[in-house]
C-alpha positions as CSV (number, residue, x, y, z in Angstrom):
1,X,14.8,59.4,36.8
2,X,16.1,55.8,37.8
3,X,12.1,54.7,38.3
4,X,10.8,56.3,35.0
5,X,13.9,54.6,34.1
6,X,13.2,51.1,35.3
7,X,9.6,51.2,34.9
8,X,10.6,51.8,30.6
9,X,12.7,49.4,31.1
10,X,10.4,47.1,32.1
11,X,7.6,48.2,29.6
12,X,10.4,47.6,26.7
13,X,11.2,44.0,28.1
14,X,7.6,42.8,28.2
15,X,6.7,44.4,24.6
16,X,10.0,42.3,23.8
17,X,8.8,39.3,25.4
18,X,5.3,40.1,24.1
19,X,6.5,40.7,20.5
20,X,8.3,37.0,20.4
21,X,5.6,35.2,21.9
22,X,3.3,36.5,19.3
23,X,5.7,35.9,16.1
24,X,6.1,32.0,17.8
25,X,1.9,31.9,17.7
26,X,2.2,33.3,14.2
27,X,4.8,31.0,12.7
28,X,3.4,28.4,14.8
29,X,-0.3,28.8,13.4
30,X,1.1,29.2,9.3
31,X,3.4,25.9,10.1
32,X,-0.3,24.5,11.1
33,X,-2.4,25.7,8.3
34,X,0.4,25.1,5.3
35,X,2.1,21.9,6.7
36,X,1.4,19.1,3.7
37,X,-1.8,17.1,4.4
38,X,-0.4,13.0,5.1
39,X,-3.2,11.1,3.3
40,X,-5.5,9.7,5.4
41,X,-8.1,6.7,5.2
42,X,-10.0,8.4,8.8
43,X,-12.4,6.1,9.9
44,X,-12.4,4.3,6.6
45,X,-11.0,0.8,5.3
46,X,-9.9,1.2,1.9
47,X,-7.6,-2.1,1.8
48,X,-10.1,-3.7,-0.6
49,X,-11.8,-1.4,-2.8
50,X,-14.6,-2.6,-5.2
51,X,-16.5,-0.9,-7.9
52,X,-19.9,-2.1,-9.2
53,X,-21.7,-0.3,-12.0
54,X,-21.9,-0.3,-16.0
55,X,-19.9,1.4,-18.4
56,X,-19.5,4.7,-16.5
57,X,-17.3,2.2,-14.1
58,X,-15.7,0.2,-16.3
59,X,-13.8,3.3,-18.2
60,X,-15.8,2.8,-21.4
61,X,-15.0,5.9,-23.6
62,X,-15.3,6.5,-27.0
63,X,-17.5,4.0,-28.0
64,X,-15.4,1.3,-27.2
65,X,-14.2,-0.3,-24.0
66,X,-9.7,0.2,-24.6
67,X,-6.9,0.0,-21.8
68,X,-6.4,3.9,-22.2
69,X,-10.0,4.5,-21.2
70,X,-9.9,1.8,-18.7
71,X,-7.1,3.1,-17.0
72,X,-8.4,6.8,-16.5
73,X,-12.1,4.8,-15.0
74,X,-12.5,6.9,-12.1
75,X,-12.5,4.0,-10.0
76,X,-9.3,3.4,-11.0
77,X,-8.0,6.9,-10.2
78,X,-9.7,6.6,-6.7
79,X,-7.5,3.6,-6.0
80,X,-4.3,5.2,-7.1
81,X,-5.2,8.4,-4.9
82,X,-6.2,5.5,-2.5
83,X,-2.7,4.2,-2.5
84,X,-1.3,7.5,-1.0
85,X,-3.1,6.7,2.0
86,X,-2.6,2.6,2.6
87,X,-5.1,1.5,-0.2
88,X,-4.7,-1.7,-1.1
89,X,-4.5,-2.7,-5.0
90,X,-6.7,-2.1,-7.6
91,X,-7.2,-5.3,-10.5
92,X,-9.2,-3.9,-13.9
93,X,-10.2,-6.7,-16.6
94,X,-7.3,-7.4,-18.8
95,X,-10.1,-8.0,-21.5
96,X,-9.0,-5.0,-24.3
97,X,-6.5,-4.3,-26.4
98,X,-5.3,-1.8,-29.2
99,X,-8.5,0.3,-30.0
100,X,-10.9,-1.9,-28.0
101,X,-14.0,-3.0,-28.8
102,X,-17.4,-1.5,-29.0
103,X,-19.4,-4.0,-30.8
104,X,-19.9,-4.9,-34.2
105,X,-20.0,-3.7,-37.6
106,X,-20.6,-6.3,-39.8
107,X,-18.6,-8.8,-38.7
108,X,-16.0,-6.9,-37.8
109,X,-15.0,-5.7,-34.5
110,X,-15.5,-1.9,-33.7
111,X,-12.9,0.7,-32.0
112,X,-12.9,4.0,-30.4
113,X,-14.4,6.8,-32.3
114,X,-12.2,9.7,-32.4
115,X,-13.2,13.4,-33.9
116,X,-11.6,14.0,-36.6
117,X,-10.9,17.9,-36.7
118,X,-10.4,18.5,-39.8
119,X,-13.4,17.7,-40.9
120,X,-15.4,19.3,-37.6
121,X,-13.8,22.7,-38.9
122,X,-15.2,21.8,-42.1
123,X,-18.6,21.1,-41.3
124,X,-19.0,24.0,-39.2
125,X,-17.3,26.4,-41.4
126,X,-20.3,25.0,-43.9
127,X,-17.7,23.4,-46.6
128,X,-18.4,19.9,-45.5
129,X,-20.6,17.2,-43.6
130,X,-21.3,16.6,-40.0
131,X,-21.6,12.9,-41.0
132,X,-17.7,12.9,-41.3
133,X,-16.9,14.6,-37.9
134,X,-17.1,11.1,-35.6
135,X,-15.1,8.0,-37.1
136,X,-14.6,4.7,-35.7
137,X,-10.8,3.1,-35.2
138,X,-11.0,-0.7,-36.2
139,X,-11.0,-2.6,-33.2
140,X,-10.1,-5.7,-31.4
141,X,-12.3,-8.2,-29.8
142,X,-12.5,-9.0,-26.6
143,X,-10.1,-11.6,-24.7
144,X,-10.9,-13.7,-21.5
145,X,-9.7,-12.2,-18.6
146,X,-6.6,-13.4,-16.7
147,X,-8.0,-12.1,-13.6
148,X,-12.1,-13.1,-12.9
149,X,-14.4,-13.4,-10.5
150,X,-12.9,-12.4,-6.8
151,X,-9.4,-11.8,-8.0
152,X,-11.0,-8.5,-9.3
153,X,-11.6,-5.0,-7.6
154,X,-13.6,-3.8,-10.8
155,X,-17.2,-4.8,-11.7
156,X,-18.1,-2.3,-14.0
157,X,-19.9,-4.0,-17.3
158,X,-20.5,-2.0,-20.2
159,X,-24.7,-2.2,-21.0
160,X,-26.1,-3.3,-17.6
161,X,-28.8,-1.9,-16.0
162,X,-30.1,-2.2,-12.5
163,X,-32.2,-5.4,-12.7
164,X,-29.0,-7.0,-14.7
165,X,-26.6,-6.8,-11.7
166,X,-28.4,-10.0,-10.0
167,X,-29.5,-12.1,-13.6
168,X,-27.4,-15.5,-13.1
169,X,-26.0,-16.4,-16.6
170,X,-25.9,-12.5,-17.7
171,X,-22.2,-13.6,-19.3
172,X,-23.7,-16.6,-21.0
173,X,-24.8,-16.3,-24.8
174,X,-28.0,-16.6,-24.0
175,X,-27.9,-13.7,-22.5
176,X,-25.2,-12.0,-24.5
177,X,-23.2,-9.4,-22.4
178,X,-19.6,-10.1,-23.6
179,X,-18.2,-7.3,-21.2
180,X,-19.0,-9.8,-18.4
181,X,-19.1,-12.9,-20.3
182,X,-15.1,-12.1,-20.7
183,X,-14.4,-11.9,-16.9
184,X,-17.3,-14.0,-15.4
185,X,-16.4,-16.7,-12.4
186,X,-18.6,-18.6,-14.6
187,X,-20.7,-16.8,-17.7
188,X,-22.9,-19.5,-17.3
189,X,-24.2,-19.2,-14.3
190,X,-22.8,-16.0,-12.0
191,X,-24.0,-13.0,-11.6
192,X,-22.1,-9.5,-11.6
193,X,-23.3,-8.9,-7.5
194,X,-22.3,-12.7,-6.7
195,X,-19.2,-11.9,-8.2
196,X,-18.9,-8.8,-6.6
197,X,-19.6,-9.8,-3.3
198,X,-17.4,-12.8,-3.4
199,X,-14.4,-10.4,-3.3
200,X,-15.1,-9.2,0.0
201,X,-14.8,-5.2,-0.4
202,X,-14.0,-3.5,2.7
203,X,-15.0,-0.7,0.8
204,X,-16.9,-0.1,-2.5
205,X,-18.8,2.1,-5.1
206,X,-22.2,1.8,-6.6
207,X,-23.3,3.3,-9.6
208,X,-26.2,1.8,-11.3
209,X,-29.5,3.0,-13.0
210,X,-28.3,5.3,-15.5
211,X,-28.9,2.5,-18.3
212,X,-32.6,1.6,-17.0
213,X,-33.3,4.6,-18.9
214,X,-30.6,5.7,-20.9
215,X,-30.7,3.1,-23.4
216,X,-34.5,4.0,-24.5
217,X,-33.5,7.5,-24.8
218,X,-30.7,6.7,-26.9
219,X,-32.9,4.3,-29.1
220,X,-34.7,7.8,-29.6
221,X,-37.8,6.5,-27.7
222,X,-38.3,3.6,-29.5
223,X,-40.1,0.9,-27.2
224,X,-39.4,-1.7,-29.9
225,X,-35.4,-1.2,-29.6
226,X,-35.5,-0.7,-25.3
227,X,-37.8,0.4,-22.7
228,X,-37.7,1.9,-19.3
229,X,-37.2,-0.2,-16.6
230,X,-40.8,-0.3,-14.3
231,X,-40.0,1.3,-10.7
232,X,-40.9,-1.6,-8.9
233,X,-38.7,-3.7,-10.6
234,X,-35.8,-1.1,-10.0
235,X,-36.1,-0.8,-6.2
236,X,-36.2,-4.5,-5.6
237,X,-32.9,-5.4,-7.5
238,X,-31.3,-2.4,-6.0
239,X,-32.5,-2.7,-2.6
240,X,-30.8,-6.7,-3.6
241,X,-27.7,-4.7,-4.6
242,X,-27.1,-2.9,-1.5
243,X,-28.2,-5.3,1.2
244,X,-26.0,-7.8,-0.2
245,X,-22.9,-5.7,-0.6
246,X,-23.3,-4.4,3.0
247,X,-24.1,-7.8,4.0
248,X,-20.5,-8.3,5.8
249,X,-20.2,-4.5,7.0
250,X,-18.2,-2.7,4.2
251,X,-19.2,0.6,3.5
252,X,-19.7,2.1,0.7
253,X,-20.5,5.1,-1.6
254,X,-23.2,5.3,-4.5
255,X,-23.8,7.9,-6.8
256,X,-27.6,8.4,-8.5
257,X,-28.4,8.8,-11.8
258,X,-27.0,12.1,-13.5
259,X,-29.8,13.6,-15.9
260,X,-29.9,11.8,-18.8
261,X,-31.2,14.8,-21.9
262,X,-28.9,16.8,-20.9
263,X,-25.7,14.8,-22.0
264,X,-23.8,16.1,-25.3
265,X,-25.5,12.8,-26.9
266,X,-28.5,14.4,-27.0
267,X,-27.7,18.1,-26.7
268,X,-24.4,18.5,-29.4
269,X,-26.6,18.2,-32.7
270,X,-29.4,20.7,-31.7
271,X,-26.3,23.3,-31.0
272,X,-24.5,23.3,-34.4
273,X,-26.8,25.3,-36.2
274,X,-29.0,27.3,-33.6
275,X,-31.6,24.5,-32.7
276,X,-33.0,22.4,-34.7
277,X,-32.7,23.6,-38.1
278,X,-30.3,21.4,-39.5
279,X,-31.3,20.9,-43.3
280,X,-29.5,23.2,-45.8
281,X,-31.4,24.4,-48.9
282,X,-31.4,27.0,-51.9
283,X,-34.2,29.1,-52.6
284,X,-35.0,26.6,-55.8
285,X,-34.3,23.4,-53.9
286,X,-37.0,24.4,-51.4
287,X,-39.8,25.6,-53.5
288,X,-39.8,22.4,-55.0
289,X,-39.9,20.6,-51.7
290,X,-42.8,22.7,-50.8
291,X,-44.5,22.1,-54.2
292,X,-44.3,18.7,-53.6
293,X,-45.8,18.4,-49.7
294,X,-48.6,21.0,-51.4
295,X,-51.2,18.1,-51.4
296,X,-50.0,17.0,-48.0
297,X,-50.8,20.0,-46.4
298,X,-54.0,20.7,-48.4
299,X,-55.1,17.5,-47.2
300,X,-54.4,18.2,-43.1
301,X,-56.8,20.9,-43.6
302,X,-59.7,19.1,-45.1
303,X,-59.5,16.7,-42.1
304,X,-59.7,19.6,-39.6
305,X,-62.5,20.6,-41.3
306,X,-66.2,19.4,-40.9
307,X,-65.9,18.3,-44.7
308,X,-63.4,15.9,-43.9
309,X,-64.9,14.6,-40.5
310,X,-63.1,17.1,-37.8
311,X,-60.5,14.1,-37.7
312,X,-58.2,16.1,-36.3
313,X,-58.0,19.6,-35.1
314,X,-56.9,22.8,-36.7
315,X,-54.2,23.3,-34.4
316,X,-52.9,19.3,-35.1
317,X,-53.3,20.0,-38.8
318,X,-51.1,23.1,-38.7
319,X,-48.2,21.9,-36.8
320,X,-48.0,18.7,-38.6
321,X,-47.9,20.8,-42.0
322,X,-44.1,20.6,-44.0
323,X,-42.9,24.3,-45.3
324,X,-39.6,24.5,-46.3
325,X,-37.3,28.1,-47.0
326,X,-34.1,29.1,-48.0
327,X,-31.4,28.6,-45.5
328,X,-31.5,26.4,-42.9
329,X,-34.8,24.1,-42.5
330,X,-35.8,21.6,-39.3
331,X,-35.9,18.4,-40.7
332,X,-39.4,16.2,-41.1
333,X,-39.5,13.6,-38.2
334,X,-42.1,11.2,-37.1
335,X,-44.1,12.2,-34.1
336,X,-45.8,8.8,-32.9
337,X,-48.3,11.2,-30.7
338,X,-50.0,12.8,-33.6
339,X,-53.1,11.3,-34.4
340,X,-52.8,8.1,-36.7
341,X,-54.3,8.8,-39.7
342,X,-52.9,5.9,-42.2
343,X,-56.1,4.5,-42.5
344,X,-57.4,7.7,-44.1
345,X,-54.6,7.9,-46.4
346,X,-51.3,5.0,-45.9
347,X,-49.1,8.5,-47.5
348,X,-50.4,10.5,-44.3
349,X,-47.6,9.3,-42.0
350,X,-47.1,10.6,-38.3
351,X,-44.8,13.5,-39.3
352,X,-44.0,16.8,-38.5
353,X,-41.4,19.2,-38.5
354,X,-39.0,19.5,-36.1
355,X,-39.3,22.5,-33.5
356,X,-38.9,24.4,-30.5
357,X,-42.0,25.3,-28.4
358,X,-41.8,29.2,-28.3
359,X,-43.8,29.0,-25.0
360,X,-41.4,26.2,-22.8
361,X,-38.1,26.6,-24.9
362,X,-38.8,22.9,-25.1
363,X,-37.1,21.4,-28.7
364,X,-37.1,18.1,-30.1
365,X,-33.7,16.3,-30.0
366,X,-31.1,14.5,-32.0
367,X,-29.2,12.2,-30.8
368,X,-25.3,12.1,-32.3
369,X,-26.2,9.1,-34.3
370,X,-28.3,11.7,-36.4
371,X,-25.7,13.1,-37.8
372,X,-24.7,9.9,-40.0
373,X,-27.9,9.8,-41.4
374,X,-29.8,13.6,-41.9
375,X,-29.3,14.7,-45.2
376,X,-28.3,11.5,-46.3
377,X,-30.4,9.0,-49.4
378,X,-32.6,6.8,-48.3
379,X,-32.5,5.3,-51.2
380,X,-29.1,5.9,-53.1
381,X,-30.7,5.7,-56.5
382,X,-33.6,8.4,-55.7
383,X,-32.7,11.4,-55.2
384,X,-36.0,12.7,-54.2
385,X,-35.4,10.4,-50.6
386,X,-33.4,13.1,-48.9
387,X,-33.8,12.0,-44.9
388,X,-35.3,14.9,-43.0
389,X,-36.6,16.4,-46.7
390,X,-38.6,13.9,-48.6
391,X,-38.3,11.1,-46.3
392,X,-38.7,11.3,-42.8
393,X,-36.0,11.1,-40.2
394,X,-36.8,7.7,-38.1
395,X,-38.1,7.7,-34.6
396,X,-34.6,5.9,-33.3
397,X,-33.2,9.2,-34.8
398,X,-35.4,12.1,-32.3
399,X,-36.4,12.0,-28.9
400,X,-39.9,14.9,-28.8
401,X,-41.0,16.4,-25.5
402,X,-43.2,13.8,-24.9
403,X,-40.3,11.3,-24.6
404,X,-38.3,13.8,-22.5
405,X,-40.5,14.0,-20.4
406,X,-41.1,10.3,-19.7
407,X,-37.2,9.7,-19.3
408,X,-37.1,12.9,-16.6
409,X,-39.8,11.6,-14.4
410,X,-38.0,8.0,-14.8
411,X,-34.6,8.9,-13.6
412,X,-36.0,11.4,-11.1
413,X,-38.5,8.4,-9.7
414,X,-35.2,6.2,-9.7
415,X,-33.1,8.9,-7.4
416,X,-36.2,9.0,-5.5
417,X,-35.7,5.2,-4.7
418,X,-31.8,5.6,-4.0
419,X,-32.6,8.1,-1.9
420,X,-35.0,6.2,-0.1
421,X,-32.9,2.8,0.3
422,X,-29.4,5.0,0.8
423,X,-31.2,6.5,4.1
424,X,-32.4,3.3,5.2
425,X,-28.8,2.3,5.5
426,X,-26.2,3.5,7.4
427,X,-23.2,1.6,5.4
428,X,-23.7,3.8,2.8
429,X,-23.3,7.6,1.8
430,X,-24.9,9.0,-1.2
431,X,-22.9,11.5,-3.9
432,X,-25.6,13.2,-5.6
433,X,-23.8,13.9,-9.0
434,X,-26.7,16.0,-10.5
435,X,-24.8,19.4,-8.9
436,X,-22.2,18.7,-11.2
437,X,-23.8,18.3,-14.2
438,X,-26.1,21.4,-13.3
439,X,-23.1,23.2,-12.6
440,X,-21.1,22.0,-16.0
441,X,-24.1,22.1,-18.1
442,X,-24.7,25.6,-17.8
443,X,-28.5,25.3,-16.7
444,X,-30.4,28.0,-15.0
445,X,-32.2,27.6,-12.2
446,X,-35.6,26.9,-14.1
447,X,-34.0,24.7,-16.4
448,X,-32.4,22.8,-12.9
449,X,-36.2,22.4,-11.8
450,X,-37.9,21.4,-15.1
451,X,-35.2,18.6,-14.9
452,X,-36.0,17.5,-11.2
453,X,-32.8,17.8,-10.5
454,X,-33.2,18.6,-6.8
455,X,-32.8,21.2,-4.6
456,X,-28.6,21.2,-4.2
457,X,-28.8,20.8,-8.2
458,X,-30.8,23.9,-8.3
459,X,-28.6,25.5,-6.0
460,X,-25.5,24.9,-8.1
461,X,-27.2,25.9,-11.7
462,X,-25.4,29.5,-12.7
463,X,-26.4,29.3,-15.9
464,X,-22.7,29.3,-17.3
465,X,-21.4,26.4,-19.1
466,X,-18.5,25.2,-18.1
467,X,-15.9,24.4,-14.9
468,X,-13.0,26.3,-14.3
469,X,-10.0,24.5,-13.2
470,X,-6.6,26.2,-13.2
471,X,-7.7,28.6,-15.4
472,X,-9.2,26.9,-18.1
473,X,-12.8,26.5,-18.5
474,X,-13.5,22.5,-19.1
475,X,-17.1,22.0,-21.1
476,X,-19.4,18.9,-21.5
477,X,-18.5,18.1,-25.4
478,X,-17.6,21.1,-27.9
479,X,-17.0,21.0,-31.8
480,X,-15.2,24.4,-31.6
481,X,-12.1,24.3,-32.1
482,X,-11.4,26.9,-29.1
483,X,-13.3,24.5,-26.8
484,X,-13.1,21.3,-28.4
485,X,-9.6,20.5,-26.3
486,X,-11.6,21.6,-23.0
487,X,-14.0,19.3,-23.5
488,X,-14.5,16.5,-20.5
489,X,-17.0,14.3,-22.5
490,X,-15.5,11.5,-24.6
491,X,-16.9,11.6,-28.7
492,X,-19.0,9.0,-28.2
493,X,-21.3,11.8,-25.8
494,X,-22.7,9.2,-23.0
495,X,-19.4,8.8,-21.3
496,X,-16.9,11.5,-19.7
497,X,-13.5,11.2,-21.2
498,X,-10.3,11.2,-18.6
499,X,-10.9,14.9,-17.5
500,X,-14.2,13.9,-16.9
501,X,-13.8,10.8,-14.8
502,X,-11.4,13.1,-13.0
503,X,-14.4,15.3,-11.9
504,X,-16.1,13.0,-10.8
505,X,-13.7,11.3,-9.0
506,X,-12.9,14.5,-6.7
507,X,-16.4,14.4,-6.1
508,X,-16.0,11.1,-4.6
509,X,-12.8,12.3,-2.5
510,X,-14.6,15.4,-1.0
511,X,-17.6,13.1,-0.3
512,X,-15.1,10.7,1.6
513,X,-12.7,13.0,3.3
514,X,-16.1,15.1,5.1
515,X,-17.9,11.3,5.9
516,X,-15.0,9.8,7.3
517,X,-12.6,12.4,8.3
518,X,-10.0,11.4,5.9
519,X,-7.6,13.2,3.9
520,X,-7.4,11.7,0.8
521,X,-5.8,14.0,-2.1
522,X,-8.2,15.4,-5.2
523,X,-6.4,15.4,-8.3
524,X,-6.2,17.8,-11.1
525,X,-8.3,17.3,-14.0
526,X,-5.6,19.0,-16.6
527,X,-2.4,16.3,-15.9
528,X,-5.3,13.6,-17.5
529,X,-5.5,13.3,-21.4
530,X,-8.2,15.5,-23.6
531,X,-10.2,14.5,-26.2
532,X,-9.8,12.2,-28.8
533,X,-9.5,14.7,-31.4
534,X,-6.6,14.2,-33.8
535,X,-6.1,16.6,-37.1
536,X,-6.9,15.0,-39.9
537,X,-8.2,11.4,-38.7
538,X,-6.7,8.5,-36.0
């Protein structure tokens, strides 16, 4: 009995001793896994942070560059997560005040827009106008700087494109970019990279190209109002751009150039009422509409025909035909690819109605900006020039299929460049944002590929709209009012609001922390403000 005895005893004493050791691993290995993160830089210098770009850098929001908007930039909430780990400070143009400015109307300055929910309930409850959803703030103009040239960390100038970044004088008036013109070195003669460089970044962010294109598809394809940058001419000032910022070794992270149709600009209008039929009429209204177009459309037909000289074909002649019925209506928009036929008949203008191609899913789109004018007098004293009815909406106002497709193979030719000089060099890491927009946009995988979004993008399209963080589902831009709150687009449509720049921002951060083995803290997207989107106006 005394060795059965001992030989428990022993058994017990090592299950003892076995037991502890084990519940030391186990606390030991939770202290490990749950002990709080110390920020870290990792292999990274972050004491001088510098951000190049346009808008999208400078915190424009809203249609108007303002101190709220500057401050929730998402360079600007890198550098404060920056701080955490030994970042050094972060200097933003002192150049707006009050409401900000966002250019001109008339002669007086412009202000953030703001949507006024009232009146968004009203217009999509059908008791009032769309026109009255987005108003402007008056604003304040701009101020010189007290900080410029190398005293600043941000370089972000509302408006530039690529190819602008290097122009010498782009401050001056001759030139006319009063973003930069306020916090120039000299507007007469530097240049946003010169002045960039001079402030000796150890570290920096690009992101640059979106307005190459951007600003023709907001001008609703109009080559007289802007025009796509030519490809050559975009890789050699960006190739410029890189080289010389890692000239002196910093590193650096750029971002490419989101996809540009897909942005609540283009995409909130054609949503409101199921597509694109966005022109009320009653039953009486639109007979008379159609009575008067009767000779129009008689007349496609005779030109289609080999009576009127097979000017055009059937299949031209029946999609450029104007039928109007009770209920909701696409409005009449000129279509510059249709065949000209003014020199038949000056009254047979380039026009159509708007649609969606039952084949593709393809539709024509309207940017924001339509919603001020569709449905609205051309002339106030004749009330037969109903925009989108009997007069039609202008070509700033649509963006067809054809120009859609010339801004997607523009941006995608443009990532194809970044991609190109990125790899080249080894100071820099590319964030390829077009997963997140994907992703937040709600496109399925088709739609991913019909954008060129890439192969990550294509990966990350689930075909629900919307990011879930902490529970709440945050949206591009929404005019419900059970959304509108979630929404991490600003009201002017182009530009994220705070929420938004906080996405992007944690994009940044993950990008960093896997690169260079630091530990630098996301943030959370719901402790930044919502839309601008008071009840009952600003």
């Amino acid at each position: 009995m005394k060795k059965i005895y001992n030989k428990l005893t022993l058994l017990l004493f090592a299950a003892v001793l076995f037991s502890c050791s084990s519940e030391d691993d186990l606390v030991e290995d939770w202290i490990e896994v749950n002990e709080p993160t110390v920020p870290s830089t990792g292999d990274l210098d972050l004491s001088n942070y510098v951000a190049v770009g346009n808008s999208l850098t400078a915190g424009f929001a809203d249609g108007a560059l303002y101190p709220e908007g500057q401050e929730a930039s998402f360079p600007n909430i890198l550098a404060t997560q920056f701080l955490t780990a030994g970042g050094g400070a972060f200097v933003q143009p002192d150049i707006s005040s009050g409401n900000g400015f966002g250019g001109l109307s008339g002669t007086a300055a412009r202000g953030k827009s703001f949507i006024d929910l009232e009146a968004a309930l009203a217009a999509i409850a059908g008791t009032g106008s769309f026109a009255n959803v987005i108003q402007f703030t008056e604003g304040t103009f701009l101020s010189s700087s007290s900080e410029t040239g190398s005293s600043l960390n941000n370089f972000g100038v509302p408006g530039a494109r690529v190819i602008d970044l290097t122009t010498a004088g782009y401050g001056f008036p001759d030139v006319g970019n009063p973003f930069y013109n306020a916090f120039a070195s000299d507007p007469s003669s530097s240049s946003i990279l010169n002045d960039a460089v001079s402030a000796e970044a150890s570290f920096f962010t690009l992101w640059i190209g979106s307005n190459d294109v951007l600003g023709y598809a907001t001008a609703g394809g109009d080559e007289n109002i802007a025009t796509i940058t030519s490809t050559d001419d975009f890789q050699t000032a960006y190739g410029t751009v890189l080289t010389s910022l890692t000239a002196d070794g910093a590193e650096g992270i750029v971002l490419n150039v989101p996809p540009v149709t897909i942005i609540p600009f283009f995409q909130t209008v054609t949503t409101l009422n199921g597509g694109v039929n966005l022109i009320p009429l009653d039953a009486a209204t639109a007979g008379a509409v159609n009575a008067g177009y009767a000779t129009y459309n008689g007349t496609l037909d005779l030109l289609a025909s080999a009576a009127g000289g097979n000017l055009i074909t059937q299949a031209e002649a029946d999609s450029r035909k104007i039928n109007f019925i009770e209920g909701l209506n696409p409005p009449v928009i000129i279509d510059e690819t249709l065949t000209d036929l003014t020199g038949v008949d000056a009254a047979l203008l380039s026009m159509r109605q708007a649609a969606v191609d039952p084949t593709t899913g393809s539709s024509d789109l309207f940017p924001l900006t339509a919603l001020s004018i569709i449905g609205t007098l051309a002339d106030p004293d004749n009330p037969l020039s109903v925009i989108g009815v009997g007069v039609p909406v202008e070509d700033q106002y649509t963006l067809i299929p054809a120009e859609q497709v010339e801004i997607i193979t523009a941006y995608a030719t443009y990532n194809a460049v970044i991609d190109g000089i990125v790899s080249a060099n080894s100071n820099v890491t590319l964030v390829d944002v077009r997963p997140l927009f994907a992703d937040m946009y709600g496109l399925s995988a088709a739609q991913a590929t019909a954008l060129q979004l890439g192969a990550d993008a294509i990966a990350a399209a689930d075909g629900e709209i919307g990011i879930e963080v902490g529970g709440i589902n945050l949206v591009p831009l929404s005019l419900s009012q059970e959304e509108l709150y979630n929404s991490v687009w600003s009201t002017d449509g182009v530009h994220p609001n705070a929420r938004g720049s906080a996405l992007i921002a944690n994009e940044i951060i993950k990008t960093i922390n896997a690169t260079y083995g630091a530990t630098i803290p996301e943030v959370n997207p719901l402790d930044y403000a919502p839309i601008n989107a008071p009840f009952g106006g600003s």
